[in-house]
Every structure is written in C-alpha cells, then in structure tokens.
N, C-alpha and C positions, 0 to 999 in steps of 0.2 A: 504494500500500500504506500509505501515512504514514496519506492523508486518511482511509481508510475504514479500517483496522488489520486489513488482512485480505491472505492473499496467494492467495486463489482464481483471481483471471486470468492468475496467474503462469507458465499452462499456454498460454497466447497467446505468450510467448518461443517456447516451446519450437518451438508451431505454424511459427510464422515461419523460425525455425531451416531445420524442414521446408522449407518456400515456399523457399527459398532454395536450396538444395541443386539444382535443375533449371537453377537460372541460372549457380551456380559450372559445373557441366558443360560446361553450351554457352559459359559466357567460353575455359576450360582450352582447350575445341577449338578456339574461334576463335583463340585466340592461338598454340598448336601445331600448324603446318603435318607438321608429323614425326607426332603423335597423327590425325593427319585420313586420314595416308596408310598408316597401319596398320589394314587391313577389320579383325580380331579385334578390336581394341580400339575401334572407331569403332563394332562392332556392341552390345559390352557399354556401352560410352558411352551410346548410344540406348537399352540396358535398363534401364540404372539412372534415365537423365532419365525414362524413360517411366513407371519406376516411383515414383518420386518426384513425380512430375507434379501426380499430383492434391491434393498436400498443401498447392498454395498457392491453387487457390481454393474448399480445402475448408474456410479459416478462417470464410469467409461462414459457414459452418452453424453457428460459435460464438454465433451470435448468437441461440440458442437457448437460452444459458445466461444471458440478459437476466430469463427468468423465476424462477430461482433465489432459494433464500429468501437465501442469499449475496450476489445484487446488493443492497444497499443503496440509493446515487447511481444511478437509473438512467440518468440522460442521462452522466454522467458514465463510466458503463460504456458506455451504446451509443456513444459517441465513442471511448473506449477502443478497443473491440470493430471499432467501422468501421474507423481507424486501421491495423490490424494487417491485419483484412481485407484491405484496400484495396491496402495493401505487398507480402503476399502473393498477389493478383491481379496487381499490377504484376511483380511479381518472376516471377512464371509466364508472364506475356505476353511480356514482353522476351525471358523463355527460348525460347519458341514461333517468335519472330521471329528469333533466332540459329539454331533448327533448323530452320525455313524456309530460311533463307537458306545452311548446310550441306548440306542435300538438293538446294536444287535447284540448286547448285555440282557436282554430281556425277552427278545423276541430273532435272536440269531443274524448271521450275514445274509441270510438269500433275503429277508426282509428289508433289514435297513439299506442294502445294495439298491433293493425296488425303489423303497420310498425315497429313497435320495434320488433318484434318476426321474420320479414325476417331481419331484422338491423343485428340479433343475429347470424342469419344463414350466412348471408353475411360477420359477422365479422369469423366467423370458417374456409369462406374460406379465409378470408385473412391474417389467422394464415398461413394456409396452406402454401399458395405464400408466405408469409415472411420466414416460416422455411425452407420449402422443396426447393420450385424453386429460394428461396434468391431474389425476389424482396423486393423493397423499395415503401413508399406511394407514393414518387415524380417519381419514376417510367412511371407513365401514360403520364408522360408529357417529360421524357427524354428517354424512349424507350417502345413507344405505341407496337407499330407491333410487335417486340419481346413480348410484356407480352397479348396481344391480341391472339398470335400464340401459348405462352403457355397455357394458359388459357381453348381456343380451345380443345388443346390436353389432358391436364390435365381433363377434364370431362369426358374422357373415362375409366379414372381410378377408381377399387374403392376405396382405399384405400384415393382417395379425399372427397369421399361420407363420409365416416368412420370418417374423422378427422373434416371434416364440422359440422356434426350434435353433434361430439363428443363434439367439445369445442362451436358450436352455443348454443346447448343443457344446455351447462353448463354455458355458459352465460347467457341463458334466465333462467334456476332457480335461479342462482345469483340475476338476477334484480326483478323477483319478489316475492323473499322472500324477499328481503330490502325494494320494495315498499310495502309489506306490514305489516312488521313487521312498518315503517313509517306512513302508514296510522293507523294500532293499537292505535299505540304512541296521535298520532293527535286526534284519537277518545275518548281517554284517557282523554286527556289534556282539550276536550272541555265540557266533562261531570263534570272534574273537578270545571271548573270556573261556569255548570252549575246548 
C-alpha cells in the first residue's frame, strides 16, 4: 500500500482470512478427541469446513483483478496476488489432508478417498458462485432463496459444468499429488529408522 498508495488488494487479507477458516476446523478436530466423538457436532464440523472450502482456492480467480485500471506495479501485484493464492491453496490442502485423515479414522480410505473427490467437485462449484454469481459462504444463511434460485438456474448452464470440473479437477490433482508425495516421505522415513 506505501509503494503504490493504494489499498485495493486489501480484499486479498480478507480472502485468506477465508482460506483459512477450513484448516482452523480440521486442527480444533484433530486436537479434540471429545469434538471427534460427538456425531452432531462432527457433522456441523464437516458443514461448515465444506462450506468454507472453496474460499481458499478461490483466491487463484483474484488474479483477474491483474487487469484492473487499479493495478498499477503489475509484476509487483501478480507476486502479491500469487502469494496469497498460493497460502490459500496451501491452507485448503493441508485442510483436505486433516479431513482425509478424520474420515477414514472412522469410516476407512475407500470412503474418505470418495468424499474428498465430490469435496473437490463441490469446491469448483463454489468457485463458481463466488466469482461468477458473487455469493459469499455466509450466504446460505442471509439469502437462502436467492442463492437456492440461482443455483437452480445456474445448472442449466454449461459453462458451470466447465469451470466445476475445471478447478474440482484441479483441486483433486493438487490433493493427491501432496498426499502422496506425503505418504512417499513417511514410507521413507520408516525404512529409514528400519
């Protein structure tokens, strides 16, 4: 803000803020044996990370505001912009990797392999609603009907189809090239000591 005298990316805090919210979840449950073993609150758990989900790698789509008669420094904003991205991405993966690892504590891999792979899908569309039709996560609760009616409409389109599977897709190689360059690591680490 010094260099350019402007506070326009200052909407990138906020993003990240978001992205972050899905990983405080899954640390709360990891650490809470008592929260893990209460199904009520284990199930609102999983609706709020779900709903929160897509806000950390919906920061990538900022990088649309590159063209902005605002940006000024463009390298200077698209480093910005990556940044923030990039943290946000991190921050949602690491979260993906705690709800893996909570599901299939309970309900085994071939399950939570599944539900993270519609997680992924369901996170693309809710890139979607964040960029295209400008909802928010809290949305659901301060204007149902409205986001329920576009929602509706929006599935007749394809270019919902397109951008769903495009960044689902891209979220689900993201998660499991890290769970298994992860696993590598571990399998590494245990031949090591053995």
């Amino acid at each position: 803000m010094k260099i350019t005298h402007s506070s326009f990316y200052l909407f990138l805090v906020w993003n990240l803020f978001l992205a972050g919210i899905p990983f405080a979840i899954t640390q709360l449950f990891k650490m809470s044996s008592k929260l893990r073993s209460l199904k009520i609150v284990g199930f609102l758990g999983f609706a709020a990370w779900l709903l929160f989900l897509p806000n950390s790698p919906y920061i990538i789509t900022d990088l649309v505001h590159l063209h902005s008669d605002r940006s000024s420094l463009v390298w200077l904003d698209l480093f910005l912009v990556f940044v923030f991205a990039f943290n946000g991405l991190l921050l949602g993966l690491l979260s993906m990797l705690d709800m893996f690892t909570l599901i299939s504590q309970r309900y085994g891999n071939q399950v939570a392999k599944y539900t993270l792979f519609k997680v992924c899908l369901l996170s693309g569309y809710g890139i979607y609603l964040g960029r295209f039709l400008r909802f928010n996560s809290w949305d659901i609760t301060t204007k149902p009907a409205t986001l329920f009616y576009q929602i509706a409409y929006s599935l007749k389109e394809p270019k919902v189809w397109l951008i769903t599977f495009a960044f689902g897709g891209f979220l689900w190689i993201l998660f499991s090239v890290l769970q298994s360059v992860l696993s590598l690591r571990e399998s590494q680490m245990v031949e090591k000591r053995g």
